[in-house]
C-alpha positions as CSV (number, residue, x, y, z in Angstrom):
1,X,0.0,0.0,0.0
2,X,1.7,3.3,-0.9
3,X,1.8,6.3,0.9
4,X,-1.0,8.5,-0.7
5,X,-3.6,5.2,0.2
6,X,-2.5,5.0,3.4
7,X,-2.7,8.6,4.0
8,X,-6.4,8.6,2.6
9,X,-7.1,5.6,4.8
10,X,-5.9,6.8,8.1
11,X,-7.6,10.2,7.5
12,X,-10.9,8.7,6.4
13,X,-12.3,8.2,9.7
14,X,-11.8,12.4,10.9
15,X,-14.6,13.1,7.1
16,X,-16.8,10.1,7.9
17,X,-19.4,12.6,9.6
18,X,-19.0,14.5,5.7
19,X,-22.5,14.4,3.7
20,X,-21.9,13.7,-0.1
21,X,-22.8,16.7,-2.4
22,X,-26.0,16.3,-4.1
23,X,-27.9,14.9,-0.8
24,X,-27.5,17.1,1.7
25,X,-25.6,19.9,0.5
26,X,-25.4,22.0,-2.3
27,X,-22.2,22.5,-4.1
28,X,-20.4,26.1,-4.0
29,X,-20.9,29.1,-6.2
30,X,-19.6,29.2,-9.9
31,X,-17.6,32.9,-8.5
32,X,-16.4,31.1,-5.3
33,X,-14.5,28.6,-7.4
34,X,-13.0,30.9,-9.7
35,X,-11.8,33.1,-6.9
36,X,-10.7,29.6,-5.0
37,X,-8.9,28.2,-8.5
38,X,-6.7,31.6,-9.1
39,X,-5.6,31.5,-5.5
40,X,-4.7,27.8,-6.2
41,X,-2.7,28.3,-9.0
42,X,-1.0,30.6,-7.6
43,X,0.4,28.4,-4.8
44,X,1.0,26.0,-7.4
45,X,3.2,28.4,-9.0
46,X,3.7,31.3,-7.1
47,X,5.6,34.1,-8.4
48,X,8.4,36.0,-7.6
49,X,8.5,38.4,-5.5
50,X,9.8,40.8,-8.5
51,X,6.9,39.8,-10.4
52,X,9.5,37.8,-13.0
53,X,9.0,34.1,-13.3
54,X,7.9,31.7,-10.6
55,X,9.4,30.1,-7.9
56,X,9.1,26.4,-7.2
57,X,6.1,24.9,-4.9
58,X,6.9,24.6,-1.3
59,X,5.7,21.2,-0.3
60,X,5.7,17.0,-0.6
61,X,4.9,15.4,-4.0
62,X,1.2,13.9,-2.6
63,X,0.7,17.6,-1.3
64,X,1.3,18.7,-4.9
65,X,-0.7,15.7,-6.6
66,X,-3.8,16.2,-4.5
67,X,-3.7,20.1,-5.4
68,X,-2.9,19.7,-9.0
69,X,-6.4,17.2,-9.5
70,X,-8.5,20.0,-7.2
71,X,-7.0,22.4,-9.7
72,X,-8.2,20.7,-13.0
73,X,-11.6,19.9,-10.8
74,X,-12.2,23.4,-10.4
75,X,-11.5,24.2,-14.0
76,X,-13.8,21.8,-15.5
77,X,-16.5,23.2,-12.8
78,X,-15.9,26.6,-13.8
79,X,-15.5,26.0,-17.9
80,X,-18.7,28.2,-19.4
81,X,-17.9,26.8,-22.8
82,X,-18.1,23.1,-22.0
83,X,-20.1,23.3,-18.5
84,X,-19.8,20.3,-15.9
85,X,-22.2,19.5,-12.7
86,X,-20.1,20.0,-9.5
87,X,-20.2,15.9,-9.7
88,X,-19.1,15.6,-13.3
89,X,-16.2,17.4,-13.0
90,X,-15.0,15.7,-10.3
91,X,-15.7,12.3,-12.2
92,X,-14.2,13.6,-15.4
93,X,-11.1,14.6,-13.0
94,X,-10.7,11.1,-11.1
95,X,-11.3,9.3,-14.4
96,X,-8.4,11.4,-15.9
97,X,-5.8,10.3,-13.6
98,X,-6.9,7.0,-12.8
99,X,-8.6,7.2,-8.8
100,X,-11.6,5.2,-8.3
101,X,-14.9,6.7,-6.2
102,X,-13.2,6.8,-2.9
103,X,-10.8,9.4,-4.1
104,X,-13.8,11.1,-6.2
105,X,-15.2,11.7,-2.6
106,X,-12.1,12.7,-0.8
107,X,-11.3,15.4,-4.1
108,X,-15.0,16.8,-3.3
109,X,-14.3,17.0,0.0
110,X,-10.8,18.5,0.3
111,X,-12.0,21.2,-2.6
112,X,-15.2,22.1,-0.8
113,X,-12.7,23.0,2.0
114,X,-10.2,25.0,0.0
115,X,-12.9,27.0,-1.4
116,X,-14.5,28.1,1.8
117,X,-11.1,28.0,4.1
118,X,-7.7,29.0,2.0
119,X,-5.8,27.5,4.5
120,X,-7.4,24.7,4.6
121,X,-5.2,22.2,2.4
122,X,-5.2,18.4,1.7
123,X,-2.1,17.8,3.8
124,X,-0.6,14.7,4.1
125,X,-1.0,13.6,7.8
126,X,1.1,9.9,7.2
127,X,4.7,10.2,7.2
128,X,4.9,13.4,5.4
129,X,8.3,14.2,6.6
130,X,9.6,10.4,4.6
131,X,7.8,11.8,1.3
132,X,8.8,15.3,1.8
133,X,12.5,15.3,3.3
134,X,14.0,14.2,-0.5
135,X,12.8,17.0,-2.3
136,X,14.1,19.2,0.1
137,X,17.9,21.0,-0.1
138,X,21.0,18.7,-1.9
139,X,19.7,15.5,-0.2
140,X,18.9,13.5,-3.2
141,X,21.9,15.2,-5.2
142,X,23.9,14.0,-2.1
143,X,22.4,10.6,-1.6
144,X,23.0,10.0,-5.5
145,X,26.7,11.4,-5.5
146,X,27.0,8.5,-2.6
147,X,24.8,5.9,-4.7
148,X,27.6,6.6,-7.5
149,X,30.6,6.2,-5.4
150,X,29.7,2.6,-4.5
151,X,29.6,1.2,-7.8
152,X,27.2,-0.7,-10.3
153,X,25.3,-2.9,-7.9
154,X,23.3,-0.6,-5.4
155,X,21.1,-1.1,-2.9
156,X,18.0,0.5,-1.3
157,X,19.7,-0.5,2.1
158,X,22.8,1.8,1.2
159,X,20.4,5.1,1.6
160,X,19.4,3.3,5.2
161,X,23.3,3.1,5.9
162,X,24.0,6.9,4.1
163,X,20.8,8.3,6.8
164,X,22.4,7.0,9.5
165,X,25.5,8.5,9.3
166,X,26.0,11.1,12.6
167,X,27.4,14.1,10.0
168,X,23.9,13.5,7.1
169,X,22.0,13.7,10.4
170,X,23.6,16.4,11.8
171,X,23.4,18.2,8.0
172,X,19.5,17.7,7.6
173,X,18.3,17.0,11.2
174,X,17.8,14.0,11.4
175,X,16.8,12.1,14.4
176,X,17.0,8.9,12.7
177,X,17.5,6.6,9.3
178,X,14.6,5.7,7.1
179,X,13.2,2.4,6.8
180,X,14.3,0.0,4.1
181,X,10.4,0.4,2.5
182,X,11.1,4.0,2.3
183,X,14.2,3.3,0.8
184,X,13.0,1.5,-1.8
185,X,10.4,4.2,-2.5
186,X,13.0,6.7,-2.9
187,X,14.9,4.7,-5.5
188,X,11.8,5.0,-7.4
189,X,11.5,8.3,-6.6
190,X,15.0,9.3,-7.8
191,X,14.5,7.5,-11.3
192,X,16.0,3.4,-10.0
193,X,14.5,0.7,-11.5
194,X,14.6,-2.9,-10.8
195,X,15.0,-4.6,-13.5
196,X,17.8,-5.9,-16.2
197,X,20.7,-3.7,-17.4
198,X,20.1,-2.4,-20.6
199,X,22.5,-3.5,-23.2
200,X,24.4,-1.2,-25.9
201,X,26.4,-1.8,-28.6
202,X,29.1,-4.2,-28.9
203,X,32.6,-2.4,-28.9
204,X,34.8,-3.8,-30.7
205,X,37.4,-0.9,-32.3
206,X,34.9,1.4,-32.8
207,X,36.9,4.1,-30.9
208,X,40.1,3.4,-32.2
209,X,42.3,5.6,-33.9
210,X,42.4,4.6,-37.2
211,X,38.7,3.3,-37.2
212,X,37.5,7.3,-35.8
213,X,40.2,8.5,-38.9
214,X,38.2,6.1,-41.5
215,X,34.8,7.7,-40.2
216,X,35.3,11.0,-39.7
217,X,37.0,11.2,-43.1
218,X,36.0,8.8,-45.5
219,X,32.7,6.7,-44.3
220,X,31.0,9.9,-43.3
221,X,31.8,12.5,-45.8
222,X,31.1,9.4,-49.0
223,X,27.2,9.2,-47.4
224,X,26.3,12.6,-46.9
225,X,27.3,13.1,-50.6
226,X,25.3,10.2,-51.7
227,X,22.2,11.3,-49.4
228,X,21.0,13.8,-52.1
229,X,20.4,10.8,-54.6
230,X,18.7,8.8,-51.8
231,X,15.0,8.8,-51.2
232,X,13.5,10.1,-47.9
233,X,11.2,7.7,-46.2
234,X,8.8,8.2,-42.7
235,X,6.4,5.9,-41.3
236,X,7.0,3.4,-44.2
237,X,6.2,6.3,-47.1
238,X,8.3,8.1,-49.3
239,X,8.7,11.8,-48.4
240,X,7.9,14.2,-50.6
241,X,10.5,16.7,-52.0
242,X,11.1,19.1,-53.8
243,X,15.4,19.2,-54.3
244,X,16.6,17.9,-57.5
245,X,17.9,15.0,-57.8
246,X,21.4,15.7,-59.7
247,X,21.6,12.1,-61.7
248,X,19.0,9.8,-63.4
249,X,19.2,6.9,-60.9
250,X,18.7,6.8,-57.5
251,X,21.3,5.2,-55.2
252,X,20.1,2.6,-52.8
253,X,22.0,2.1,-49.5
254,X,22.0,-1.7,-48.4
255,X,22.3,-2.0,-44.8
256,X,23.9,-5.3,-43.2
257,X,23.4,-6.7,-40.1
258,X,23.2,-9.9,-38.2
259,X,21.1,-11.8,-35.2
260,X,22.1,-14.9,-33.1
261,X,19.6,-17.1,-31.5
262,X,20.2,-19.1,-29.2
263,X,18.7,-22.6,-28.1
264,X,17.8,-21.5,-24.2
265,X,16.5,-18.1,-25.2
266,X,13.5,-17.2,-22.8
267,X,11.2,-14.5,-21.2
268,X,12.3,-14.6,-17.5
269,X,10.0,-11.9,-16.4
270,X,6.4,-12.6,-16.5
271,X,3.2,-12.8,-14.0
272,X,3.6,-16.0,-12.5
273,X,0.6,-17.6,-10.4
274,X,0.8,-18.2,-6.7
275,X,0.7,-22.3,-7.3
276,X,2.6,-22.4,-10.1
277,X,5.9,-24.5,-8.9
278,X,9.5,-24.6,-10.3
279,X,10.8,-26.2,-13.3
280,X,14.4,-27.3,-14.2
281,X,16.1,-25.1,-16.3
282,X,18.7,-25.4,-18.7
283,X,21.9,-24.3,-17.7
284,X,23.7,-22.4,-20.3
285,X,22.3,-20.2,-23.3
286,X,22.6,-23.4,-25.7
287,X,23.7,-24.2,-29.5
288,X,23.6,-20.6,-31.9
289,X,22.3,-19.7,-34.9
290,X,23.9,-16.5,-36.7
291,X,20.7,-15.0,-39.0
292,X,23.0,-12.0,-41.3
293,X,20.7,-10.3,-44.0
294,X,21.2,-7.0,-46.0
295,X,17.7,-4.9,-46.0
296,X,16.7,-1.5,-47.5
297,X,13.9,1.3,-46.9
298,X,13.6,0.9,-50.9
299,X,13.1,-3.2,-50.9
300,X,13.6,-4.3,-47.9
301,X,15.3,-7.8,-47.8
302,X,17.8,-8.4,-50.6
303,X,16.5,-11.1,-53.1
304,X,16.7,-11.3,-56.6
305,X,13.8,-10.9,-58.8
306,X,12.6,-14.1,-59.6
307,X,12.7,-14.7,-55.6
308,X,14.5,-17.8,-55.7
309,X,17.6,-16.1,-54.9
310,X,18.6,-14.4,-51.0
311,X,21.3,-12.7,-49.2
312,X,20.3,-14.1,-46.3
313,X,22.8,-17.0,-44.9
314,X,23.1,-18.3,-41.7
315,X,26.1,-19.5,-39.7
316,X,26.5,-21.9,-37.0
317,X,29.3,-20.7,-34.4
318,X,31.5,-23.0,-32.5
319,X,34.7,-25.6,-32.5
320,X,32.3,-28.6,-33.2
321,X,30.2,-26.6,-35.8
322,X,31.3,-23.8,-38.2
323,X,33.9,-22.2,-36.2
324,X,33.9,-18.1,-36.2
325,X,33.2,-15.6,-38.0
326,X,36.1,-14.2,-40.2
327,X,36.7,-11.6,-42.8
328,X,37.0,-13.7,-45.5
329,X,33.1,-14.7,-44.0
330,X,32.1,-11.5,-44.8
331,X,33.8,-10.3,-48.0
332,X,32.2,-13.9,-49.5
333,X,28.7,-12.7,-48.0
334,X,28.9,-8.7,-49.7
335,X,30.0,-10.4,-53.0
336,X,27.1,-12.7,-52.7
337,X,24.9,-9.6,-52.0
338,X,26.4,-7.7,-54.7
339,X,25.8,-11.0,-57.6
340,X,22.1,-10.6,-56.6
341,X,22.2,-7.1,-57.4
342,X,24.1,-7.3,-60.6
């Protein structure tokens, strides 16, 4: 259960006494709720003092959530052009950020306040100092800087450790750490992700001296000369243009690449039923498969006309099958491409 339920939950019982609008109580004036939604905004985004640009809001992120939906509430109440019941706009507003009826009736409630009592604000009465401490001074800068010095694993427990540190504690007055939960809800906060590293491109001499040299010089220069005699494609259509095109026929750029498969490959990450019970698995990704192709925007994969013809090969790596890949591998595959296009 996160924070914002929990707060909602351990406040519910102080409204229960709180008659729903359209029974027992009308809903406020059409001027009361513009005068209520300007006063809003502007503690949304108040402005400087010198009357140049705005300054940010001064308060926790469920703080800022709850005033941000009674913002758009009040504007959909107060919209003359497209005109909402008090009740529609709060539905259309709950709908919109995806809150079911208990949070309809909180939103009535905490706006119905705000309109008659400015100071009256949906404060968050459940650990508000946890939810509001990170967003206040250097602390997440700091508690990232520290995150960094560790290394590539990291942990929610090393905020726990960082917090209690005498000299953070001193720094933000602290009387004590955070829990581990909270911990893991700040990772969250500050952008950490469980999940798999994302993987890049292979290096393998791309940075090299010679290699950068070839780019910068050669490979570069040779296709931005040849991109006036190219066509222009988005979403899967040919662009429109209106340059000239300085020779008759159109060059065609034939991209290469390759795929391996292997025998074990799996989804590891799905929902898995309570009952469901382990299986064996493999160990090892298996026996691979090497898929290499050339494909263009103009005609996508390379095959000759007839059809019977492909550039597609594939190679099976390893001591006991095909061995490795080697340049001579390669220079046999662009002359096979380059026979299907003569």
């Amino acid at each position: 259960m996160d924070s914002e339920t929990r707060s909602e939950h351990s406040e519910e019982e102080q409204n229960h006494s709180e008659p729903r609008e359209g029974h027992e109580r009308l809903p406020p004036t059409i001027p009361a709720c513009q005068r209520a939604l300007l006063d809003l905004i502007e503690i949304l985004n108040p402005h400087r003092k010198n009357g140049i640009g705005h300054i940010p809001f001064d308060g926790d992120n469920l703080l800022r959530k709850r005033l941000e939906m009674m913002r758009m509430f009040l504007w959909m109440y107060v919209d003359q052009k497209q005109p909402h019941t008090w009740t529609e706009a709060c539905d259309y507003t709950v709908h919109a950020h995806q809150k079911g009826g208990y949070v309809g009736r909180r939103l009535r409630q905490w706006t119905r306040s705000f309109v008659e009592d400015r100071d009256d604000l949906p404060i968050n009465l459940y650990g508000s100092w946890n939810v509001s401490l990170l967003d206040k001074g250097d602390l997440a800068k700091d508690i990232h800087s520290h995150l960094q010095t560790i290394g590539k694993y990291v942990r929610a427990q090393d905020i726990v450790d960082y917090l209690a540190q005498s000299e953070v504690q001193q720094k933000y007055e602290l009387k004590s750490s955070i829990s581990l939960a909270t911990a893991q809800r700040w990772m969250h906060m500050m952008d950490y992700r469980w999940t798999k590293m994302p993987s890049g491109q292979y290096i393998d001499g791309h940075e090299r001296d010679d290699v950068v040299t070839y780019r910068q010089t050669k490979f570069l220069p040779s296709i931005g000369e040849l991109l006036i005699h190219m066509c222009a494609w988005q979403d899967g259509l040919e662009e429109a243009t209106d340059e000239p095109h300085p020779r008759t026929q159109r060059v065609i750029l034939w991209f290469h690449d390759e795929s391996t498969f292997y025998a074990n490959d799996r989804r590891k990450v799905y929902w898995v039923h309570k009952e469901e019970n382990a299986r064996p698995q493999p160990k090892g990704e298996g026996a691979s498969l090497m898929v290499a192709d050339f494909v263009s925007a103009d005609y996508g994969w390379l095959r000759s006309r007839c059809g019977t013809e492909s550039a597609r090969t594939l190679f099976r790596a390893g001591k006991s099958h095909e061995g490795y890949i080697t340049n001579e591998a390669i220079l046999r595959h662009a002359a096979l491409a380059m026979d299907i296009l003569d």
